[in-house]
SEGU-414792 format. One record per atom (N, C-alpha, C): residue in one letter; atom name; y negated, z, x negated. Coordinates in Angstrom, 1 decimal, decimal comma. Each point is the difference from the previous one (the first is absolute). Layout:
{A CA {Y Z X}}
...
//
This chain:
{X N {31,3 58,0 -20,1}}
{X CA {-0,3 -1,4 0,1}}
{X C {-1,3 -0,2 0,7}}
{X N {-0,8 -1,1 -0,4}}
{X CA {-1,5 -0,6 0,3}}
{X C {0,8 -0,1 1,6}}
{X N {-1,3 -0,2 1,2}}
{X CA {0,4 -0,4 1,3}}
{X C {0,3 -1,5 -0,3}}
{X N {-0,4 -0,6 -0,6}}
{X CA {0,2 -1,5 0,0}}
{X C {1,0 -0,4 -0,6}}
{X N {0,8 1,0 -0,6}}
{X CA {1,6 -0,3 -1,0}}
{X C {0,9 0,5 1,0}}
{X N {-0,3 0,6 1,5}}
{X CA {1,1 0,5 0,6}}
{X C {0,6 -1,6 1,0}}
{X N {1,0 0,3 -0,7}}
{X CA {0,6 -1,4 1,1}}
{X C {0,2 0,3 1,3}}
{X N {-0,3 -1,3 0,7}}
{X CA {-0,2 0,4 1,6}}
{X C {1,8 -0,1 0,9}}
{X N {-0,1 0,7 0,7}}
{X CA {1,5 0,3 0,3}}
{X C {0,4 -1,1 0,7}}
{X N {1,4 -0,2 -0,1}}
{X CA {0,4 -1,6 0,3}}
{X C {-0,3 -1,0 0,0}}
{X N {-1,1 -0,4 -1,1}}
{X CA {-0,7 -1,1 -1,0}}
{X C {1,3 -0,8 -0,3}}
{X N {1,4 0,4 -0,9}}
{X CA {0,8 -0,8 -0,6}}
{X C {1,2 -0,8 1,5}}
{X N {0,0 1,2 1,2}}
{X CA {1,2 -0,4 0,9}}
{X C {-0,9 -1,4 0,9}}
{X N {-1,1 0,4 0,0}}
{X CA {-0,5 -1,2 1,1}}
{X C {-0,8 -1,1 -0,8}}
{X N {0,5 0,0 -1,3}}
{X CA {-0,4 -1,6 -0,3}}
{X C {-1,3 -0,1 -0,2}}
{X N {-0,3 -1,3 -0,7}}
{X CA {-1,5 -0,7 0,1}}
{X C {0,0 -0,7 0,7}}
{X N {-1,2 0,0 1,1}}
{X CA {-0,3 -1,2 0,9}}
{X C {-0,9 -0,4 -0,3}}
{X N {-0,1 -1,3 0,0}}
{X CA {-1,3 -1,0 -0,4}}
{X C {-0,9 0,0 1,3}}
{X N {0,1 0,4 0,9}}
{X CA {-1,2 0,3 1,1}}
{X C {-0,5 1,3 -0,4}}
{X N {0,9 1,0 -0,6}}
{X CA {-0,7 1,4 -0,3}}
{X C {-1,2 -0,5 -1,4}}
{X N {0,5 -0,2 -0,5}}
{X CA {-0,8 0,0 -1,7}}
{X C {-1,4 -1,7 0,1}}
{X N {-0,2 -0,6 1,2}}
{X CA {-0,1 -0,7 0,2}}
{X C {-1,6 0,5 0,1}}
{X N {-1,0 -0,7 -0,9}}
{X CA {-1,5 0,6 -0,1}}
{X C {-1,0 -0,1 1,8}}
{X N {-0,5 1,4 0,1}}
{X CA {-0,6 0,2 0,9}}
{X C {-0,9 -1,0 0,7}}
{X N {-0,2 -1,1 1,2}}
{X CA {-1,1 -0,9 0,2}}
{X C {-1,5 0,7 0,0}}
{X N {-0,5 -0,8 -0,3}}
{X CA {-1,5 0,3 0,0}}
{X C {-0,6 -0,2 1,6}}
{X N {-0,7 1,2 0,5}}
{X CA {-0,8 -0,3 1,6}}
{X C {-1,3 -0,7 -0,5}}
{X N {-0,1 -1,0 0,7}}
{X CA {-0,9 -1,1 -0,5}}
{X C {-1,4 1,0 1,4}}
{X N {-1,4 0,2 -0,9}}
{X CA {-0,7 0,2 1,3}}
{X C {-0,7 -0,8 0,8}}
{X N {-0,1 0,4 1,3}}
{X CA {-0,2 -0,3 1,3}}
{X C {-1,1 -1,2 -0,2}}
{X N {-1,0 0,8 -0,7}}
{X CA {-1,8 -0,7 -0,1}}
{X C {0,6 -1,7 -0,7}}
{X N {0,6 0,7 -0,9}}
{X CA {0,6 -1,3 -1,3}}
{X C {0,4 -0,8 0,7}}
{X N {1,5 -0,3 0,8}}
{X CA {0,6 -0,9 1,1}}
{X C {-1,2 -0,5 0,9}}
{X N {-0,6 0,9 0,8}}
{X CA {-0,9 -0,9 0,5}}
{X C {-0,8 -0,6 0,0}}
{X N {-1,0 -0,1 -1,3}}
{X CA {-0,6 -0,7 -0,6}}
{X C {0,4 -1,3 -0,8}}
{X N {1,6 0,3 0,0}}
{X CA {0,1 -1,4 -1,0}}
{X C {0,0 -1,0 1,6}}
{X N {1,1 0,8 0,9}}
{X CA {-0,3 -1,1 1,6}}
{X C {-1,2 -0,8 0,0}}
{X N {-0,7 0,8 0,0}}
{X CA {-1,5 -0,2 0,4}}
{X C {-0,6 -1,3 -1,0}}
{X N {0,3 0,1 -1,4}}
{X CA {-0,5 -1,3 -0,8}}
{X C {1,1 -0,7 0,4}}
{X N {1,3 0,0 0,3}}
{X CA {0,8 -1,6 0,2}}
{X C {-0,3 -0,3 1,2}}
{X N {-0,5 0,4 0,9}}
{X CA {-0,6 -0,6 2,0}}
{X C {-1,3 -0,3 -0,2}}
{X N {-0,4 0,4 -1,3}}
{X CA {-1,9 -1,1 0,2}}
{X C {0,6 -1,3 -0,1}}
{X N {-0,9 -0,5 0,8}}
{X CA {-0,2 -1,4 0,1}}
{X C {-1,1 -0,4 -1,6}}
{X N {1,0 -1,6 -0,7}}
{X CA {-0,8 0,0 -1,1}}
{X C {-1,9 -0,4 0,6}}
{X N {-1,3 0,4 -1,0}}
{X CA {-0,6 -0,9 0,7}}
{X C {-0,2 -1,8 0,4}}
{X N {-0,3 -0,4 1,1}}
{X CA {0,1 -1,5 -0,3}}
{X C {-0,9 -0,4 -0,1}}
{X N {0,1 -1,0 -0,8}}
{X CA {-1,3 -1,9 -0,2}}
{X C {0,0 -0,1 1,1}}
{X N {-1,0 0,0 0,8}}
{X CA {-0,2 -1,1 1,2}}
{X C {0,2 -1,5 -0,8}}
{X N {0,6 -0,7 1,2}}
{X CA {0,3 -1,4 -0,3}}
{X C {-1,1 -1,0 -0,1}}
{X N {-0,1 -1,1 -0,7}}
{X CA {-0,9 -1,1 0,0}}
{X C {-0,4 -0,4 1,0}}
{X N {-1,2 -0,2 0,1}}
{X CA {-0,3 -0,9 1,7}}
{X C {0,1 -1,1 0,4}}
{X N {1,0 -0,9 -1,3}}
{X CA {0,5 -1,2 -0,2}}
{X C {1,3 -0,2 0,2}}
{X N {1,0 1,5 -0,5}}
{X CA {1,0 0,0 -0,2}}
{X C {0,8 -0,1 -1,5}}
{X N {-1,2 -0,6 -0,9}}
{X CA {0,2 -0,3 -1,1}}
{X C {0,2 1,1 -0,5}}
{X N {1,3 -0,2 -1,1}}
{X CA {0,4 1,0 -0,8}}
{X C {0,1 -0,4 -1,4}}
{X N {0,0 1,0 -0,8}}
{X CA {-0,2 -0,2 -1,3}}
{X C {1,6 -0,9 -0,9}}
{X N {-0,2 -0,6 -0,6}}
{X CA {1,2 -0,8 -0,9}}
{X C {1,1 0,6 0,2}}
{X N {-0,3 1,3 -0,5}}
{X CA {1,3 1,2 -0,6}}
{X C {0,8 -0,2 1,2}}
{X N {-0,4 0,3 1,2}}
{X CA {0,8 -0,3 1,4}}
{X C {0,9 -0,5 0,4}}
{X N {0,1 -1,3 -0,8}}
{X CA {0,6 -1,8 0,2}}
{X C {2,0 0,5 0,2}}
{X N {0,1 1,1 -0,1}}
{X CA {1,2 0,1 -0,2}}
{X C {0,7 0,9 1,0}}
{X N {-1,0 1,0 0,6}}
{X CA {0,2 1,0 1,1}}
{X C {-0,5 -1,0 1,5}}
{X N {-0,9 -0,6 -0,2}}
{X CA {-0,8 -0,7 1,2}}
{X C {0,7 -1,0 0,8}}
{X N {-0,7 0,3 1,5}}
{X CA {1,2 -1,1 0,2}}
{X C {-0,5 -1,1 0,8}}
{X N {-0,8 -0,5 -0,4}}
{X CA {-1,0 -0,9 0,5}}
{X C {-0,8 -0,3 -1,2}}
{X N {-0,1 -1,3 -0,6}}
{X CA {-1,4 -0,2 -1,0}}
{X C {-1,1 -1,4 0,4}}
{X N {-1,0 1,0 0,3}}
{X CA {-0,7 -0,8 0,7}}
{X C {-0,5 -1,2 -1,0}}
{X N {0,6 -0,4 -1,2}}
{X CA {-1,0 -0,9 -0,8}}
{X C {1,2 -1,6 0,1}}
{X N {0,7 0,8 0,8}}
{X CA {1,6 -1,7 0,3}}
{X C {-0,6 -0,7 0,9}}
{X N {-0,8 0,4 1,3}}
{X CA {-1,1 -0,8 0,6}}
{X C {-0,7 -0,5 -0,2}}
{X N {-0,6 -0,2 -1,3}}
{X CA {-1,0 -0,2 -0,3}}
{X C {0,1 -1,6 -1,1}}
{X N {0,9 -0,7 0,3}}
{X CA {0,0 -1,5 -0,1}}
{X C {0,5 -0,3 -1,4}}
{X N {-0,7 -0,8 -0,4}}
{X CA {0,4 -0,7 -1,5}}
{X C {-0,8 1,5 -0,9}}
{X N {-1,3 0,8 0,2}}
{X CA {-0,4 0,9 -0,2}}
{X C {1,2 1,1 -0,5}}
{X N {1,3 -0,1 0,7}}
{X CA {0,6 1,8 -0,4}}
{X C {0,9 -0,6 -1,3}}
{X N {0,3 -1,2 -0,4}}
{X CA {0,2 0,0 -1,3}}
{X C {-0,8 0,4 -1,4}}
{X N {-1,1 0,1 0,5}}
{X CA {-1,7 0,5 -1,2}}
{X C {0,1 1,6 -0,1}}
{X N {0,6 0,2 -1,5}}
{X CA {-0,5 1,6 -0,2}}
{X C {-0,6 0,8 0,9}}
{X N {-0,8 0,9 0,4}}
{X CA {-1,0 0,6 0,6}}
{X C {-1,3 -0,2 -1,1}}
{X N {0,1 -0,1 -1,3}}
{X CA {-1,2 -0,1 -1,3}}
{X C {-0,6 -1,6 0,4}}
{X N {1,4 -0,9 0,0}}
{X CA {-1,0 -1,4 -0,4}}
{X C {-0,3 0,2 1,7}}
{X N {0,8 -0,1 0,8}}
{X CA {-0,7 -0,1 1,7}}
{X C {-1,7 0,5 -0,2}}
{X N {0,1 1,1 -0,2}}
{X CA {-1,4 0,6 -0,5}}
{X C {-0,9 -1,0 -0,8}}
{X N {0,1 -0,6 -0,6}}
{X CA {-0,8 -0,4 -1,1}}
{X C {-0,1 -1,4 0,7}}
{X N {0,9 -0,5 1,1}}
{X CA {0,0 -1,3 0,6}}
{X C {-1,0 0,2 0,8}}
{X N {0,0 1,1 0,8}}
{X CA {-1,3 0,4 1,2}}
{X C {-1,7 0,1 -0,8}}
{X N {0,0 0,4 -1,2}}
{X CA {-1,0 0,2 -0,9}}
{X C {-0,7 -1,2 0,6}}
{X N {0,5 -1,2 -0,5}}
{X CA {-0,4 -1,2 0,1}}
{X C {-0,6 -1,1 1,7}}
{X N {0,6 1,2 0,5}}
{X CA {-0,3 -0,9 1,3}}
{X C {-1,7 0,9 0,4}}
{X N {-0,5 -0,9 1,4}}
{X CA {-0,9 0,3 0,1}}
{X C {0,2 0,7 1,6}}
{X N {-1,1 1,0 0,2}}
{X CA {-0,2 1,0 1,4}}
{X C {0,9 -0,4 1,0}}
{X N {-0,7 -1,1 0,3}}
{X CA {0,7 -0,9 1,7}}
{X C {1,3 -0,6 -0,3}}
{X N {0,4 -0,1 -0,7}}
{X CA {1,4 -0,5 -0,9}}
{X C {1,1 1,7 0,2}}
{X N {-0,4 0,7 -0,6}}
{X CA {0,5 1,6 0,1}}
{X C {0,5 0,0 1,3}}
{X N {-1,5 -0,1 0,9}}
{X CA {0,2 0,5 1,5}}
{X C {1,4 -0,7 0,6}}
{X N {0,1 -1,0 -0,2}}
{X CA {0,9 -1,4 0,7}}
{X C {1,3 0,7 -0,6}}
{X N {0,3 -0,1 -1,3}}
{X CA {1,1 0,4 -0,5}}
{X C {0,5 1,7 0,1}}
{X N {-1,3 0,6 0,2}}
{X CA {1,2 1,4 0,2}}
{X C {-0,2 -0,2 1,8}}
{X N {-0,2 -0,5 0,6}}
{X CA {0,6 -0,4 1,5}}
{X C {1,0 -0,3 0,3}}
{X N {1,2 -0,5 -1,0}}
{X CA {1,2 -0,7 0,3}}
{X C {1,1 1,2 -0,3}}
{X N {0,0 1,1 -0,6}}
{X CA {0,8 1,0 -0,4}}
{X C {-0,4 1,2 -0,3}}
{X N {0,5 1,2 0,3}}
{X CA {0,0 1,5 0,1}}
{X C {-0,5 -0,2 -1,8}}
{X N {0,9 -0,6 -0,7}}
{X CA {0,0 0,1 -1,7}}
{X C {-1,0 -0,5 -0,5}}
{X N {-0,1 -1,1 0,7}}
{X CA {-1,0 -0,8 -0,4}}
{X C {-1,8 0,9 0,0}}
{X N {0,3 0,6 1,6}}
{X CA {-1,2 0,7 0,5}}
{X C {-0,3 1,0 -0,9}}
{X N {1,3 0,7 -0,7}}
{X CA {-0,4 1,1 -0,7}}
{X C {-0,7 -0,5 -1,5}}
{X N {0,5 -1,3 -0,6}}
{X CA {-1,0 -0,2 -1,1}}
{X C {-1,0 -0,4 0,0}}
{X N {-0,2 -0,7 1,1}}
{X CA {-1,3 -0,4 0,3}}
{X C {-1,4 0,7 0,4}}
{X N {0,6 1,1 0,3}}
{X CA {-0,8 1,4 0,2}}
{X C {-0,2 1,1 -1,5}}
{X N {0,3 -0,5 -0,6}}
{X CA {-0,1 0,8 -1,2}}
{X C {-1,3 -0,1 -0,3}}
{X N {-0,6 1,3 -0,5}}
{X CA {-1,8 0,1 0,0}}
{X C {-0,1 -0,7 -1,2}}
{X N {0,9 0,7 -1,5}}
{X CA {-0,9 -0,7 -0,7}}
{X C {0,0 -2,0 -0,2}}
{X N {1,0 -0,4 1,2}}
{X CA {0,0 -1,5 0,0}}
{X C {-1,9 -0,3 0,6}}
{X N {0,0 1,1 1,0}}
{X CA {-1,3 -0,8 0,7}}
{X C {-1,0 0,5 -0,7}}
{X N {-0,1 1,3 -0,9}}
{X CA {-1,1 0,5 -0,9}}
{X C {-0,4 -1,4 -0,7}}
{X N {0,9 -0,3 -1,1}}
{X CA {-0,2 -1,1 -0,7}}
{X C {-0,4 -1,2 0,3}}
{X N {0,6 -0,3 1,4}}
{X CA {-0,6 -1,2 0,7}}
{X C {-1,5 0,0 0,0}}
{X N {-0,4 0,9 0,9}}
{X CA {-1,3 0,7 0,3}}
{X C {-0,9 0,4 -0,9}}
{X N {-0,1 0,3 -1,2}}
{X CA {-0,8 0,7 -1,1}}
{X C {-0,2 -1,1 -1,2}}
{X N {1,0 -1,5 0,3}}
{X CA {-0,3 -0,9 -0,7}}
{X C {-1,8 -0,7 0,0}}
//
């Protein structure tokens, strides 16, 4: 008989155990484990924050403060038409109006509002 056809002695009296026949674990290495640590403990990079506070639209639903509800009969206006309402005003008009609100201050500061003012 082949070595591999000899049946092993008291194979049939002691049964199958499903911990015996149960596939060998894999030793995961050392380097591998510690490196995956190492990417889930970085810190993501971050956006420094606005110097307004103003955040982008997408936000409106995580945020928890919106600075454009202070901002009067103004926070019912899109952010587009608000924009295109400021187009129309003039320098010293700007100044006065982004003085009354953080929101306000932030559109009123938008460059290309005062480029266009300016280069008319």
């Amino acid at each position: 008989m082949a070595p591999s056809a000899v049946p092993i002695e008291g194979y049939a009296a002691t049964g199958t155990d499903d911990a015996s026949l149960a596939r060998p674990t894999k030793r995961l290495r050392l380097g591998a484990a510690d490196s995956r640590a190492d990417i889930d403990s970085e810190e993501p990079a971050a956006i420094p924050p606005h110097p307004l506070g103003v955040k982008p639209a997408g936000n409106a639903l995580t945020a928890n403060v919106n600075l454009k509800l202070h901002a009067g009969n103004f926070a019912v206006l899109p952010d587009e038409l608000l924009a295109q309402f400021l187009e129309c005003l003039d320098g010293p008009t700007l100044v006065r109006l982004g003085g009354t609100c953080k929101a306000l201050y932030a559109f009123t500061r938008f460059d290309e509002l005062w480029r266009a003012l300016f280069t008319e």
